[in-house]
N, CA, C and O atoms as CSV, one atom per row, in Angstrom:
chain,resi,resn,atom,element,x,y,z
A,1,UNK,N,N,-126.593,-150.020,165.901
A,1,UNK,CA,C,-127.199,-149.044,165.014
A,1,UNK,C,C,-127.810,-149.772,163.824
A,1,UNK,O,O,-127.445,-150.876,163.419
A,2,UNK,N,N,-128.776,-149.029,163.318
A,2,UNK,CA,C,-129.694,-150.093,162.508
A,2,UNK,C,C,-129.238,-149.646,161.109
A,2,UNK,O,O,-128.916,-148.464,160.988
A,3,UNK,N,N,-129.182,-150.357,160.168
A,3,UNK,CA,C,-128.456,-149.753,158.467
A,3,UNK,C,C,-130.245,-149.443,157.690
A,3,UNK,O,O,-130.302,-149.283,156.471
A,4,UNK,N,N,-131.345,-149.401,158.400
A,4,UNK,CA,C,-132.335,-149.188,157.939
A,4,UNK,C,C,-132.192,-147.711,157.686
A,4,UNK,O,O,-131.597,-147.174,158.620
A,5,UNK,N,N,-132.543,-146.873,156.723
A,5,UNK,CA,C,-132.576,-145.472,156.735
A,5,UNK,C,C,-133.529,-144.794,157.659
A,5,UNK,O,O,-134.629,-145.335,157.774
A,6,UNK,N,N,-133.317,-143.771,158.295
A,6,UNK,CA,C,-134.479,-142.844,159.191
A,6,UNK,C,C,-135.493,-142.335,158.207
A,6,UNK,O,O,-135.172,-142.195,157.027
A,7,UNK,N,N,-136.697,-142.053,158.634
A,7,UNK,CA,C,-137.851,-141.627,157.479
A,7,UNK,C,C,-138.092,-140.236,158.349
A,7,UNK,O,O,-138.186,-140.287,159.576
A,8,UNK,N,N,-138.167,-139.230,157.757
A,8,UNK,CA,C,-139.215,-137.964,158.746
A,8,UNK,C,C,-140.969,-138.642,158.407
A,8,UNK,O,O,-141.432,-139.463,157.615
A,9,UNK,N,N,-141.518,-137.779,159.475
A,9,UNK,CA,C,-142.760,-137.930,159.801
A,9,UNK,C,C,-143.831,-137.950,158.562
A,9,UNK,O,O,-144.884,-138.558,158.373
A,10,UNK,N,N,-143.105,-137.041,157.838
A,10,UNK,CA,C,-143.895,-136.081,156.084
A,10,UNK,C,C,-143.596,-137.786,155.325
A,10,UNK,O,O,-144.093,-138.005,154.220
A,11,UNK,N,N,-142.888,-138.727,155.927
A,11,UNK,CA,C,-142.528,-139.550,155.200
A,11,UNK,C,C,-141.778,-140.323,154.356
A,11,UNK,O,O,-141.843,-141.495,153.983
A,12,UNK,N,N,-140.724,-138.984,154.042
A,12,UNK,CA,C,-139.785,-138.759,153.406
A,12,UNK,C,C,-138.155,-139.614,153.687
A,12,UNK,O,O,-138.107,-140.328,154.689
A,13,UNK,N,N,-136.932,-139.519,152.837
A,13,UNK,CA,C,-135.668,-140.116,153.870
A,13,UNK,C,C,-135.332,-139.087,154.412
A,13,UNK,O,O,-135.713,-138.039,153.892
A,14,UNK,N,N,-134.501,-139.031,155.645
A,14,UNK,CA,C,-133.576,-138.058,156.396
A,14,UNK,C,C,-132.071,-138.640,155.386
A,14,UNK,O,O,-131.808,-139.683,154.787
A,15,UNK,N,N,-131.415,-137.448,155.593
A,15,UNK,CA,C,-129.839,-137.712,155.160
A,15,UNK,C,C,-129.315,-138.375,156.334
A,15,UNK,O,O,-128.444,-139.217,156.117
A,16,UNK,N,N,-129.671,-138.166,157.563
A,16,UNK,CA,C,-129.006,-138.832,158.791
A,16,UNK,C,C,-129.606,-139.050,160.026
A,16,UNK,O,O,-130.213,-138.124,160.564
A,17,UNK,N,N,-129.533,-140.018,160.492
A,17,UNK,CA,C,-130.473,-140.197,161.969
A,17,UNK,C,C,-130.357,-138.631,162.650
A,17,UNK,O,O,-131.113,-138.677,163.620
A,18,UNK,N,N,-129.902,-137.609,162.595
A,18,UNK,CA,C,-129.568,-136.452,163.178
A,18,UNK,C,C,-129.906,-135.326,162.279
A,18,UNK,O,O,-130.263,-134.273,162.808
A,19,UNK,N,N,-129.830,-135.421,160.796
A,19,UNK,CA,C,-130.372,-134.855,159.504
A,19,UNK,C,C,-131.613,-134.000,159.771
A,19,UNK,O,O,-132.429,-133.950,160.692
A,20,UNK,N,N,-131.446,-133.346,158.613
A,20,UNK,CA,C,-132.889,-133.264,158.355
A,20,UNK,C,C,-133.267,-133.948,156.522
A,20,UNK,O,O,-132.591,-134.864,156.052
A,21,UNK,N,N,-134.044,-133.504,155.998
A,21,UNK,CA,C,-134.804,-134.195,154.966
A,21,UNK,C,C,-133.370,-134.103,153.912
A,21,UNK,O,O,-132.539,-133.203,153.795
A,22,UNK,N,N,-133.484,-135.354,153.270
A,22,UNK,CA,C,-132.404,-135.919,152.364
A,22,UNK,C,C,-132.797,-134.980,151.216
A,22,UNK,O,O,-133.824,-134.314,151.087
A,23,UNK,N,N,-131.403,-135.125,150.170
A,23,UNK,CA,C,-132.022,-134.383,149.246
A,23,UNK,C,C,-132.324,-135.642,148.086
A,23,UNK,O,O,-131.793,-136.752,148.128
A,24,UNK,N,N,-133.323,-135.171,147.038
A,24,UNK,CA,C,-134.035,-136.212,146.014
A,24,UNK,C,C,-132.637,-136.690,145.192
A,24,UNK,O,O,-132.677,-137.757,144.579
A,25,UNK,N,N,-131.610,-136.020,145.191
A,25,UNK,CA,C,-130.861,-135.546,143.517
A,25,UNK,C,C,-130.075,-137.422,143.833
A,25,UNK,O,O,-129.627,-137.949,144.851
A,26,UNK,N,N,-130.232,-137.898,142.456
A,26,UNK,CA,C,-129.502,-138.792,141.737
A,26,UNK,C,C,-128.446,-138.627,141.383
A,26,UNK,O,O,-127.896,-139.671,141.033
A,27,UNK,N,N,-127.728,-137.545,141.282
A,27,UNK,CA,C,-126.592,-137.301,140.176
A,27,UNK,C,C,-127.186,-137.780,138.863
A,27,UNK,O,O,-126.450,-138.636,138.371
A,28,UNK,N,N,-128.192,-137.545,138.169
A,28,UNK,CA,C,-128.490,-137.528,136.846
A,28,UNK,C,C,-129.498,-136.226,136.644
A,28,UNK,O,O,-130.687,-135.965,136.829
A,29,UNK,N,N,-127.813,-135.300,135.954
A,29,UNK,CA,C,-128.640,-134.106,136.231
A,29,UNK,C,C,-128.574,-133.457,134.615
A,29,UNK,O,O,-127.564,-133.146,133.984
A,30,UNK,N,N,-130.233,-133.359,134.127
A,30,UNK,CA,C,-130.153,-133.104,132.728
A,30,UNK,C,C,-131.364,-132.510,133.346
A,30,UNK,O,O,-131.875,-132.972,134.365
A,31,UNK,N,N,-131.919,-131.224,132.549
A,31,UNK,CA,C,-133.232,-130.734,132.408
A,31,UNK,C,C,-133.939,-131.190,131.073
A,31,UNK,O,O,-133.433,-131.167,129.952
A,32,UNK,N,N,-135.311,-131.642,131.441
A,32,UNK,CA,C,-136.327,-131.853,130.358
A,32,UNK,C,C,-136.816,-130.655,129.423
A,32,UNK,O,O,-137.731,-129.971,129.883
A,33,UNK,N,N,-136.576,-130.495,128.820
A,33,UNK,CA,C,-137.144,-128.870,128.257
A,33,UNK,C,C,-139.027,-129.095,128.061
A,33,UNK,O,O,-139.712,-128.142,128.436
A,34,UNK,N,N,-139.512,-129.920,127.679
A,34,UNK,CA,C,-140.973,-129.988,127.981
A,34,UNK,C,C,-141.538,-129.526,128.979
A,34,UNK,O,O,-142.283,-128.567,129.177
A,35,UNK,N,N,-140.737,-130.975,130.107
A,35,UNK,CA,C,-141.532,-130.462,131.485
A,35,UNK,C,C,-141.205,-129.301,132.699
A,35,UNK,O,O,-141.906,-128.779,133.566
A,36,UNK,N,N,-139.705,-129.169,132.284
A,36,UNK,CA,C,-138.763,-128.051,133.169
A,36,UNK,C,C,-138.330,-128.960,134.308
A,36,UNK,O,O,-137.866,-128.255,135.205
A,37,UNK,N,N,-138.308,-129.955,134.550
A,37,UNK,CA,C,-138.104,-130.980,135.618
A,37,UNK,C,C,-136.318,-131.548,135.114
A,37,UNK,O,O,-135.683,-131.612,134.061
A,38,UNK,N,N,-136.115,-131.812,136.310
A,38,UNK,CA,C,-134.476,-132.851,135.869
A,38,UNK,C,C,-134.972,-134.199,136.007
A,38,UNK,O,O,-135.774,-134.564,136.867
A,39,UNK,N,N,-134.478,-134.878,135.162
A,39,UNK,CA,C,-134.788,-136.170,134.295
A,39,UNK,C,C,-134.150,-137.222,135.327
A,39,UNK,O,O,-134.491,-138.391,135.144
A,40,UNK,N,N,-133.081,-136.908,136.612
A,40,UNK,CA,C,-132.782,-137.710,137.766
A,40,UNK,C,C,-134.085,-137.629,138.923
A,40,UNK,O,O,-134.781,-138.593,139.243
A,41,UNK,N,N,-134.225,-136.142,139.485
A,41,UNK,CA,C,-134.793,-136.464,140.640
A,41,UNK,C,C,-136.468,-135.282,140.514
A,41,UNK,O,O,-137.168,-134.838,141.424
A,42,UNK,N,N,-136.576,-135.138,139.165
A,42,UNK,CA,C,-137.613,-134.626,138.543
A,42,UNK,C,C,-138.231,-132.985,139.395
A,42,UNK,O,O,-139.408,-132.696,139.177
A,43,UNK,N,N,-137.525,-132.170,140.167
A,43,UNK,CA,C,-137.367,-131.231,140.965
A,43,UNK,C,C,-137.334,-130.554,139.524
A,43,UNK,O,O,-136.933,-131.138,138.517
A,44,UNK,N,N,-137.995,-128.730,139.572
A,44,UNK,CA,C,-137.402,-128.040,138.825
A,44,UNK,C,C,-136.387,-127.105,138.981
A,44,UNK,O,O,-135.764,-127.402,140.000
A,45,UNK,N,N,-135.984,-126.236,138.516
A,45,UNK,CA,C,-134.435,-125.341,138.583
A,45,UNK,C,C,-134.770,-124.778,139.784
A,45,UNK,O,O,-133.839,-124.781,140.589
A,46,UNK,N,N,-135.858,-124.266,140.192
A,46,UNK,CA,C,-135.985,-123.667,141.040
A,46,UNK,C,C,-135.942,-124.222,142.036
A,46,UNK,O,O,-135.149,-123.866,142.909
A,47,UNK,N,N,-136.538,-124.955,142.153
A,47,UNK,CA,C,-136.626,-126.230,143.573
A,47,UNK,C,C,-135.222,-126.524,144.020
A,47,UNK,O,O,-134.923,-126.329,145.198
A,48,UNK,N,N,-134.103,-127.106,142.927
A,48,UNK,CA,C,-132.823,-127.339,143.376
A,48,UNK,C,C,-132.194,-126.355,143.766
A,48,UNK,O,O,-131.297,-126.422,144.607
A,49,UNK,N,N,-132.622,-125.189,143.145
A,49,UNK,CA,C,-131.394,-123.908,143.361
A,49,UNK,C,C,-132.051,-123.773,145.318
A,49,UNK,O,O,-131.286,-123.830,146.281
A,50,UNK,N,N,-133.147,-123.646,145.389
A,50,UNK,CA,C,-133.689,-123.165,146.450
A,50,UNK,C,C,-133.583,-124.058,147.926
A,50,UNK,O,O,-133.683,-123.566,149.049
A,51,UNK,N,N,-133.299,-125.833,147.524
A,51,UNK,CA,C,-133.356,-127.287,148.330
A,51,UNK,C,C,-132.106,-126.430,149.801
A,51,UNK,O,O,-132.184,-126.487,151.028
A,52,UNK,N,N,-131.625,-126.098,149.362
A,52,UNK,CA,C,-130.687,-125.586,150.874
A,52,UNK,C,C,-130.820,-124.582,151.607
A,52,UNK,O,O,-130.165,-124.499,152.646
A,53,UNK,N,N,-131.718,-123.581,151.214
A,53,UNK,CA,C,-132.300,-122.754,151.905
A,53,UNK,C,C,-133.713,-123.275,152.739
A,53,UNK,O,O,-133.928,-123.040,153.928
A,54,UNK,N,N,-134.169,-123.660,152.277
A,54,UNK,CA,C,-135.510,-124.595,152.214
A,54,UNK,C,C,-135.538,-125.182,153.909
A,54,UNK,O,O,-134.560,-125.694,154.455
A,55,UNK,N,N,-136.594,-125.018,154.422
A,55,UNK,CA,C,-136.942,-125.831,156.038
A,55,UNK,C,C,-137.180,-127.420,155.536
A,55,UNK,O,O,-137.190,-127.987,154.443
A,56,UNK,N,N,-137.362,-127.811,156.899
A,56,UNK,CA,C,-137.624,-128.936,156.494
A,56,UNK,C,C,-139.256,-129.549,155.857
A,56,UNK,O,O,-139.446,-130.456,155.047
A,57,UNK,N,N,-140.025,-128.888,156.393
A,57,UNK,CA,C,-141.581,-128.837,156.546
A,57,UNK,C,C,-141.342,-128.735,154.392
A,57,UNK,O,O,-141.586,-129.705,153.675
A,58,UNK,N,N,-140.892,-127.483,153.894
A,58,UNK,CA,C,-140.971,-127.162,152.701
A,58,UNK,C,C,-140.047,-127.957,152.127
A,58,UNK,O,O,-139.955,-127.680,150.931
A,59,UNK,N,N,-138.957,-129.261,152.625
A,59,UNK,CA,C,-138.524,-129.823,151.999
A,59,UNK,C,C,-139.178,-131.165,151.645
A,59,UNK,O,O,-138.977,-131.683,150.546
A,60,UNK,N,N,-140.137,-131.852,152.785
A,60,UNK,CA,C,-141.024,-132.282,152.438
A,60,UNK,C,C,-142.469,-132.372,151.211
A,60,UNK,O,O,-143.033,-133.236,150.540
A,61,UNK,N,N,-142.557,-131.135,151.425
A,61,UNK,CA,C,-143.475,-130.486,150.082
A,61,UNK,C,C,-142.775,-130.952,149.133
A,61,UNK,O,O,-143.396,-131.780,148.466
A,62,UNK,N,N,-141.727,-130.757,148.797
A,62,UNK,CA,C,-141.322,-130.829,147.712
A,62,UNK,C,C,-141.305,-132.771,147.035
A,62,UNK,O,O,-141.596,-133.346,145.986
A,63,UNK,N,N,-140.834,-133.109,148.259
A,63,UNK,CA,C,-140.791,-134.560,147.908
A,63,UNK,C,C,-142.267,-134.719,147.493
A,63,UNK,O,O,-142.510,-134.834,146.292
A,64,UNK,N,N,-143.210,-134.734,148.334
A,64,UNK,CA,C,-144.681,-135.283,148.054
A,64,UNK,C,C,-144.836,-134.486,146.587
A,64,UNK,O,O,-145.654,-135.003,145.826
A,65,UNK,N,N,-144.407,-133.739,146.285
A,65,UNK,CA,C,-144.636,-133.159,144.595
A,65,UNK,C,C,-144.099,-134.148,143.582
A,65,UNK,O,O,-144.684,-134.809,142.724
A,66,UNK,N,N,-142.600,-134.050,143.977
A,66,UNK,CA,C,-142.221,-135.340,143.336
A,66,UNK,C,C,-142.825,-136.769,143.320
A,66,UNK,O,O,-142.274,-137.641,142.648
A,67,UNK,N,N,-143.479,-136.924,143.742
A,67,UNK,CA,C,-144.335,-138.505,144.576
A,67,UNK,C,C,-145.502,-138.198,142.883
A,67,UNK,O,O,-145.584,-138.841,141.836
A,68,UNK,N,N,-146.077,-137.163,143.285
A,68,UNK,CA,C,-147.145,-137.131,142.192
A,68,UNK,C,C,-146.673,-136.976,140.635
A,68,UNK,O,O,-147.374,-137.388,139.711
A,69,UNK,N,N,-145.040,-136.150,140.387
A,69,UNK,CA,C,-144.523,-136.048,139.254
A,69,UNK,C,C,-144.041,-137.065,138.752
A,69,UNK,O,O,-144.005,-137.020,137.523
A,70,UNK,N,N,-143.522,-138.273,139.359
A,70,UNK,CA,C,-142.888,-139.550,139.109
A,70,UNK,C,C,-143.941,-140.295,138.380
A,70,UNK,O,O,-143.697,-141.009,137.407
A,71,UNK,N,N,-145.591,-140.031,139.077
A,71,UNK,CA,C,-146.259,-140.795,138.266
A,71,UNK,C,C,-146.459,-140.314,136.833
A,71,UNK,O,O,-146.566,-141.140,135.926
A,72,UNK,N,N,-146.514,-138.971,136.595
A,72,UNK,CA,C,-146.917,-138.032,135.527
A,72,UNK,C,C,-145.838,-138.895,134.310
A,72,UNK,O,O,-146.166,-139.591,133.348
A,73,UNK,N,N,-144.711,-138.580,134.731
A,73,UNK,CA,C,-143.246,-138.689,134.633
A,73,UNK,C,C,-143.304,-140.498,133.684
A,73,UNK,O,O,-143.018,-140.591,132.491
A,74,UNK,N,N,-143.554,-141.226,134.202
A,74,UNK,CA,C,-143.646,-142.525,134.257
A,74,UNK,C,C,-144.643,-142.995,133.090
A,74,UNK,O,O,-144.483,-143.972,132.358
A,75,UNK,N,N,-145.575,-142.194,133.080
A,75,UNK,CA,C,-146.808,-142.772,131.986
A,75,UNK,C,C,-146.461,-142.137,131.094
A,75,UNK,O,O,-146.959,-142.547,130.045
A,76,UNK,N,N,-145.711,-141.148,130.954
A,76,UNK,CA,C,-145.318,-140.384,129.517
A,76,UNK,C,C,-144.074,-141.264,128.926
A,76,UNK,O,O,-143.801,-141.105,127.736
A,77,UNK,N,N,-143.547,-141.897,129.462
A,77,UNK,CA,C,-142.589,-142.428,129.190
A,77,UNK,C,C,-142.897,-143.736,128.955
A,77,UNK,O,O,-142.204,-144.338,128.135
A,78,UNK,N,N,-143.867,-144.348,129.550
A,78,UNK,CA,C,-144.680,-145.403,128.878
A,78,UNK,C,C,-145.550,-145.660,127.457
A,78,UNK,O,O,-145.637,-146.607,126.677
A,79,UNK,N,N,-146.173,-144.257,127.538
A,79,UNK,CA,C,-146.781,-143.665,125.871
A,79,UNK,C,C,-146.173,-143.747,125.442
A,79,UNK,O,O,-146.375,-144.797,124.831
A,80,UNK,N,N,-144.869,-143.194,125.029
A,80,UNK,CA,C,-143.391,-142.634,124.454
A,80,UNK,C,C,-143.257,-143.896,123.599
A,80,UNK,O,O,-143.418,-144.098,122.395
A,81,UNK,N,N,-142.873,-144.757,124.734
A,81,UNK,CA,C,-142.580,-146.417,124.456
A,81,UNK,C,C,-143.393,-146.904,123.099
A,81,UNK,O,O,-142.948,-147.112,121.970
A,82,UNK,N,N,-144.808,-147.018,123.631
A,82,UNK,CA,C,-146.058,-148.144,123.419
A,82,UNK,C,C,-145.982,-147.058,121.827
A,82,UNK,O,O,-146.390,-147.637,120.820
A,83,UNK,N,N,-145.622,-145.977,121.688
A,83,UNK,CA,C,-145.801,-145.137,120.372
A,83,UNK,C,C,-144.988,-145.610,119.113
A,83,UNK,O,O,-145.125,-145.543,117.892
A,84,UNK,N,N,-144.017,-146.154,120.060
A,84,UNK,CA,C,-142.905,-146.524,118.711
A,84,UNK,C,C,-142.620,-147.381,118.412
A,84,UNK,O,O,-141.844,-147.476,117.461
């Protein structure tokens, strides 16, 4: 058995060669009040409350959101920096 993680097709990790789509969460769970995002796996309240009801197709979505929020996420926090 390979210790490489399984990827779904959307691209994403599986939780298990048998899984379906992993979930994002870090255990660093604080909400941003700016962006409404959690400051671990940048999902909003809704997204987490909803991640287990959720197919897999729409759990994907969600990752590729995150894909684009990480960058958002990342340069604000770079400004932040370069500001002070």
């Amino acid at each position: 058995m390979s210790s490489k993680r399984e990827v779904r097709a959307c691209g994403v990790p599986t939780a298990a060669p048998t899984a379906g789509v992993a979930s994002p969460c870090i255990n660093v769970c604080r909400m941003d009040e700016a962006s409404g995002w959690c400051e671990g796996c940048l999902r909003t309240i809704d997204e987490i409350a909803a991640w287990a009801s959720l197919g897999d197709d729409d759990k994907c979505a969600v990752w590729l959101r995150l894909e684009e929020r990480r960058m958002v996420w990342d340069a604000a926090r770079r400004s932040a920096e370069a500001a002070r």
